[in-house]
C-alpha positions in Angstrom: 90.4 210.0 272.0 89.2 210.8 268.3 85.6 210.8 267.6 85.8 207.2 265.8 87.1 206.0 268.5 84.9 207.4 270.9 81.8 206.1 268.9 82.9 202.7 269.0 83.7 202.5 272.6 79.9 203.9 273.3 78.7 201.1 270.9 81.0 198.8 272.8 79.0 199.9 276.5 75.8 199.7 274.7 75.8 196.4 274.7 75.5 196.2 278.7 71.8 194.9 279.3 70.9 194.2 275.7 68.8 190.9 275.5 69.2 188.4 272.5 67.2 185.4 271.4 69.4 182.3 270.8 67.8 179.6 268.9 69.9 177.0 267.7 71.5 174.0 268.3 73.3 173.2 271.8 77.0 170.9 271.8 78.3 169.7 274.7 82.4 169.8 274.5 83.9 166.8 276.0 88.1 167.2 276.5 89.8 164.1 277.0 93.3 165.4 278.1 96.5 162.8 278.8 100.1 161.9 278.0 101.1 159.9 274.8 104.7 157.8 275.2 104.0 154.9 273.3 102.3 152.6 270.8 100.3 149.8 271.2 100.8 146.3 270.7 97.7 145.3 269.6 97.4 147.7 266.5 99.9 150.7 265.7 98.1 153.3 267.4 98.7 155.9 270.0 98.4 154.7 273.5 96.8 157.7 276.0 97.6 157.8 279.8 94.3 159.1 280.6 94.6 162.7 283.0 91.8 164.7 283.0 88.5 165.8 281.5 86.8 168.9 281.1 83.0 170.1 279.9 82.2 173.3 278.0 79.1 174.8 276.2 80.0 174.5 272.1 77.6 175.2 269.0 74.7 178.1 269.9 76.3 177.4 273.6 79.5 179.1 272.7 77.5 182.0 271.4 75.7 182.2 274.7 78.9 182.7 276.5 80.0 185.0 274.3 76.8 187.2 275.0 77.4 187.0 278.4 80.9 187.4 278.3 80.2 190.9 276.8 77.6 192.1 279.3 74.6 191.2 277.4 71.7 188.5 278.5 71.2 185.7 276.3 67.9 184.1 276.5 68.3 180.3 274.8 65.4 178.7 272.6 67.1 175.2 272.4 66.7 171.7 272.5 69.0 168.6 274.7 68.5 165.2 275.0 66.9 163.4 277.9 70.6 162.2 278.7 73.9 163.0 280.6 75.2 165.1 278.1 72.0 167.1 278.2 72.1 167.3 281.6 75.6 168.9 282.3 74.8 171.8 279.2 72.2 172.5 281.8 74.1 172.6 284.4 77.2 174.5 282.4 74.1 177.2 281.5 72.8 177.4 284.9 76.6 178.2 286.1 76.7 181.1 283.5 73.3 182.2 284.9 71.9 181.8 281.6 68.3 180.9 281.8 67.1 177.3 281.0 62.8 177.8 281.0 63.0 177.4 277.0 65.6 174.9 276.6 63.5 171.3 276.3 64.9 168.0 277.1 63.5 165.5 274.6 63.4 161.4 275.4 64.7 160.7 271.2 67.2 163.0 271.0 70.5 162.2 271.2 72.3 165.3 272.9 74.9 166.8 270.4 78.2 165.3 272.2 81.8 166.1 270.4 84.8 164.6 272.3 88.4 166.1 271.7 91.2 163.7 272.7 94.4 165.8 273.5 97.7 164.7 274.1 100.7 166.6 275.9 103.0 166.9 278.7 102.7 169.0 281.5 104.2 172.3 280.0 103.8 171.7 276.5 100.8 172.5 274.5 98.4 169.7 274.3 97.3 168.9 271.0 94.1 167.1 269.5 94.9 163.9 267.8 91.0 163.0 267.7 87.8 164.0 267.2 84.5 161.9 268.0 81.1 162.9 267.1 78.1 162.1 268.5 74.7 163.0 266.8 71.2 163.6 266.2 68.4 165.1 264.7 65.9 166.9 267.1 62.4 165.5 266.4 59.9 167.4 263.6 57.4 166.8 266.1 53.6 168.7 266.4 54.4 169.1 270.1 58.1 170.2 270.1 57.5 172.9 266.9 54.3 173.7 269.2 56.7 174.7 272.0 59.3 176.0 270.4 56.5 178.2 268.6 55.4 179.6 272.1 59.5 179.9 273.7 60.1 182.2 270.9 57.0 184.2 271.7 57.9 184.9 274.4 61.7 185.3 274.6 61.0 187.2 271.5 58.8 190.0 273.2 61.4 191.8 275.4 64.6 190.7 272.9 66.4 193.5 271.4 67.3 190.8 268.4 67.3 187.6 267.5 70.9 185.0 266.5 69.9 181.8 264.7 72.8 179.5 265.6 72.3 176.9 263.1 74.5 173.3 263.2 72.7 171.3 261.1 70.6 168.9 263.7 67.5 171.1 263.0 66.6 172.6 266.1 66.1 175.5 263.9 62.7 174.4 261.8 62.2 176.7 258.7 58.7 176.9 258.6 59.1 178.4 262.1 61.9 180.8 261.0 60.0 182.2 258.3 56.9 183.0 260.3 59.4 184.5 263.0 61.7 186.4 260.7 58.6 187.8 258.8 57.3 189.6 261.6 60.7 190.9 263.2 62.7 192.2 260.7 61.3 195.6 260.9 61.2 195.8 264.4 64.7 194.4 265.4 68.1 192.5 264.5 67.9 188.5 262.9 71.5 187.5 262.5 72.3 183.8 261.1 74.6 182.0 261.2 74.6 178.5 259.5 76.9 175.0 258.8 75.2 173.9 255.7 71.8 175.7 255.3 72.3 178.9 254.9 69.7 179.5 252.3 66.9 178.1 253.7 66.8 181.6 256.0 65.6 183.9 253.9 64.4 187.0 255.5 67.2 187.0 258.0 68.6 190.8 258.0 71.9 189.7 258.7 74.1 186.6 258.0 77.9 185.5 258.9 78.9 182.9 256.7 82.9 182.1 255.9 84.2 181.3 252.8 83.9 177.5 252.8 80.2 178.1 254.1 79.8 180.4 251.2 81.7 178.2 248.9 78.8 175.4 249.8 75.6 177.1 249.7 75.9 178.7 246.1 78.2 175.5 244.8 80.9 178.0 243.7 84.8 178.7 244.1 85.8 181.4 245.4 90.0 180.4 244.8 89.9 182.8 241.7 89.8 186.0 243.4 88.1 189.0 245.2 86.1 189.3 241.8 84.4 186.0 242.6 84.2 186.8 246.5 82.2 189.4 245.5 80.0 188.2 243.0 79.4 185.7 245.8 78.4 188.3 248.8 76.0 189.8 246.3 74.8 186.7 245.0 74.1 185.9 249.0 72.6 189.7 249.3 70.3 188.9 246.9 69.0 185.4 247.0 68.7 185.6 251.0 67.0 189.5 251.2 69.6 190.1 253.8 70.4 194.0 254.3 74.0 192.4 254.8 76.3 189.9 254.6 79.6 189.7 256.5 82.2 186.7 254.9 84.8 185.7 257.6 87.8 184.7 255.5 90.5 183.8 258.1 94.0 184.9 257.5 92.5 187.6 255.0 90.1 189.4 257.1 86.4 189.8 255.9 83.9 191.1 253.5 80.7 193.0 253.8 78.2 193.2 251.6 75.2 196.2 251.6 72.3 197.0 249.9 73.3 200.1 247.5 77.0 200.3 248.7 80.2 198.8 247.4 82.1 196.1 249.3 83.6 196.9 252.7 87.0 194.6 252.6 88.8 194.4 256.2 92.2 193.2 256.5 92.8 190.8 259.1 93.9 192.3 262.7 96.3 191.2 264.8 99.5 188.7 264.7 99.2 186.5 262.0 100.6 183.0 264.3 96.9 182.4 266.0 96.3 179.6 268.8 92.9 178.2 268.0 90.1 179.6 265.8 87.9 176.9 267.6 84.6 178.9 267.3 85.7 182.2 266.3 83.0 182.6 264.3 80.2 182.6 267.4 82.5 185.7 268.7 82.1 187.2 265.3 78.2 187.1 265.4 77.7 187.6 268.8 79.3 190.9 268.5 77.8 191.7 264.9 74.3 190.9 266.6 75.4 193.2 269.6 76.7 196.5 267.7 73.3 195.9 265.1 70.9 196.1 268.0 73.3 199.0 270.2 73.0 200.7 266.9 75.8 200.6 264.9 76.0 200.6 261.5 77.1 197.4 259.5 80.0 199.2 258.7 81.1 199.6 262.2 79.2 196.5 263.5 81.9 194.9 261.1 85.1 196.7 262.2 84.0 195.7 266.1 83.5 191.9 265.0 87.0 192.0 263.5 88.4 192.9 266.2 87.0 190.6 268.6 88.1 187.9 266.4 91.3 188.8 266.5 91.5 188.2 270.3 89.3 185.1 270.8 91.9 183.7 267.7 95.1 184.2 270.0 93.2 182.0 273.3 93.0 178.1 273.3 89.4 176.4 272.9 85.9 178.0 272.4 87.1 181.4 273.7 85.2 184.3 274.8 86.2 188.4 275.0 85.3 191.0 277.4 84.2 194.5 277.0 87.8 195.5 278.1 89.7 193.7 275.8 87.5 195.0 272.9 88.1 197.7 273.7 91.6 197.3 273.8 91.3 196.1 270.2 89.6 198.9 269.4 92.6 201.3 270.1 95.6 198.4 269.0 
C-alpha cells in the first residue's frame, strides 16, 4: 500500500466516533410502489394496482444516515410536525439509534412529506412516474428559535463539527446561524449545504453546492465553460468567507475552490451509466464534513467525497456507503 493510499484509509477510520451537529430540515420519503397495465376511462391517465409502501429519512435525514452509515454519531437539531409523518421520522431515527432529545414536534407545522409513485413489474426496475410534495415553513417563533438556540448549545459542546442541511422550509434561521458560525469556525468544521439560500451563510468554513445551486445563488451561467465555473467558485469563496468551496457537477466530477490555491478539478469516478443520484449530494457532505473534522485536508476531504459519490450513484434511492466500500473506492 503507497503512502497516499495509506493516508486516506487512516482518514477513512478516523471517522469512527466522530460527533456532528445536524441542523436542518427533516423529509419523510413516502414510496408508493405498484403495477401499471392500463389507462383509465375516466381521463387518460395511468391506472396503478397499488402493492406496497415504504418510509425513509430524506433531506438532513439522509445525511444522518449517511453519518451513521460511516461510523460516526449524528446528533440532529431539527424540527417535525405534530403529525404522522412526523411521527414515523421519529420512529425511522430512533431505529438508526439516532438521538431524538433536539428534534421538536411543532402543532403548525406541516411535516415535510414527498411521495414517489413507482411503477413496475416484479423483476423489472420500478420507475417514478410522480412526484407529490407536501410542505411547510417551520414557525419564526420566540419560543422555537429559543429552543433551537439552547439544542445547538448543547449538541454543539461535545460536536467535532457542525452540517447545515438546508431545504428551504427554514428550520435553519439565519440570525441563529450567524451567532453559531461566529463562534465555531475557529474551533471546528461548519459545512453547508443549501437548495436556494446559499448566501445567506456566510461564515460557514465549508460549502457543497452543485452547479444548478451555484447557477442560482450568483444568477449566472455556467454553460460557457470551466473559465466561468471558476470565476463562480471564487465568486462563492469570496462573498461567503468560506475557506472552501466544493461544486458537485455530476457526470463531470467536481471543483474545489481554496483560499491562496488554484482550482482542484476531479474527474468523475466510476461507470458513467449510474442508477439514481437521489441524494448524492448528502453522501458528498457527510463525508467532506467527516475527512474536515478527521483532519484531512480539503484537498483530500475532496478526493474521499468523490469517491463516495461514486458508489452511493450506482444504488437505487437515498443511498448510504460504508467504511468498507470507501475504501474500496479508494483503491478502484
Amino acid at each position: 500500500m503507497d503512502k497516499t493510499t495509506e493516508r486516506l484509509f487512516s482518514l477513512v477510520d478516523g471517522f469512527r466516533g466522530l460527533r456532528v451537529a445536524v441542523w436542518g430540515d427533516l423529509i419523510l420519503d413516502e414510496y408508493l410502489f405498484g403495477t401499471t397495465r392500463r389507462i383509465s376511462r375516466e381521463a387518460p391517465v395511468l391506472i396503478l394496482s397499488y402493492r406496497s409502501r415504504a418510509y425513509t429519512l430524506g433531506g438532513a435525514g439522509n445525511a444522518l444516515n449517511n453519518l451513521r452509515a460511516l461510523g460516526a454519531v449524528p446528533v440532529p437539531v431539527a424540527v417535525v410536525g405534530d403529525d404522522e409523518a412526523g411521527r414515523l421520522i421519529l420512529d425511522l431515527l430512533g431505529s438508526q439509534k439516532i438521538t431524538t432529545s433536539s428534534v421538536f414536534r411543532e402543532k403548525d407545522y406541516p411535516t415535510p412529506l414527498k411521495t414517489r409513485i413507482m411503477a413496475g413489474e416484479a423483476n423489472t426496475r420500478n420507475q417514478q412516474i410522480l412526484r407529490i410534495d407536501r410542505e411547510g415553513c417551520v414557525p419564526d417563533t420566540p419560543r422555537l428559535k429559543s429552543r433551537l438556540r439552547l439544542a445547538l448549545g448543547r449538541s454543539l459542546k461535545r460536536a467535532d463539527a457542525l452540517l447545515v442541511s438546508d431545504y428551504n422550509y427554514f428550520t435553519v434561521k439565519e440570525d441563529l446561524f450567524h451567532a453559531v458560525s461566529a463562534r465555531l469556525r475557529r474551533r471546528l468544521p461548519v459545512a453547508v449545504d443549501s437548495r436556494f439560500r446559499l448566501l445567506a451563510f456566510k461564515g460557514a468554513t465549508v460549502a457543497t453546492p452543485n452547479e444548478p445551486e451555484v447557477e442560482e445563488a450568483l444568477r449566472t451561467k455556467l454553460e460557457t465553460g470551466v473559465a466561468a465555473l471558476h470565476a463562480a467558485g471564487r465568486s462563492l469563496l469570496r462573498r461567503l468567507g468560506a475557506e472552501a468551496v466544493l461544486v458537485t457537477r455530476g457526470a463531470r466530477g467536481m471543483a474545489l475552490y481554496e483560499r491562496r490555491r488554484k482550482p482542484f478539478l476531479i474527474p468523475a469516478h466510476g461507470p458513467s451509466d449510474i442508477v439514481d443520484v437521489t441524494g448524492a449530494g448528502d453522501t458528498v457532505i457527510s463525508v467532506f464534513t467527516l475527512a474536515a473534522a478527521a483532519g484531512a485536508s480539503y484537498r483530500e476531504a475532496a478526493f474521499l467525497a468523490n469517491r463516495a459519490g461514486s458508489v452511493v450513484v450506482m444504488k437505487k434511492g437515498a443511498a448510504t456507503l460504508t467504511p468498507l466500500e470507501l475504501r474500496q473506492a479508494i483503491v478502484s
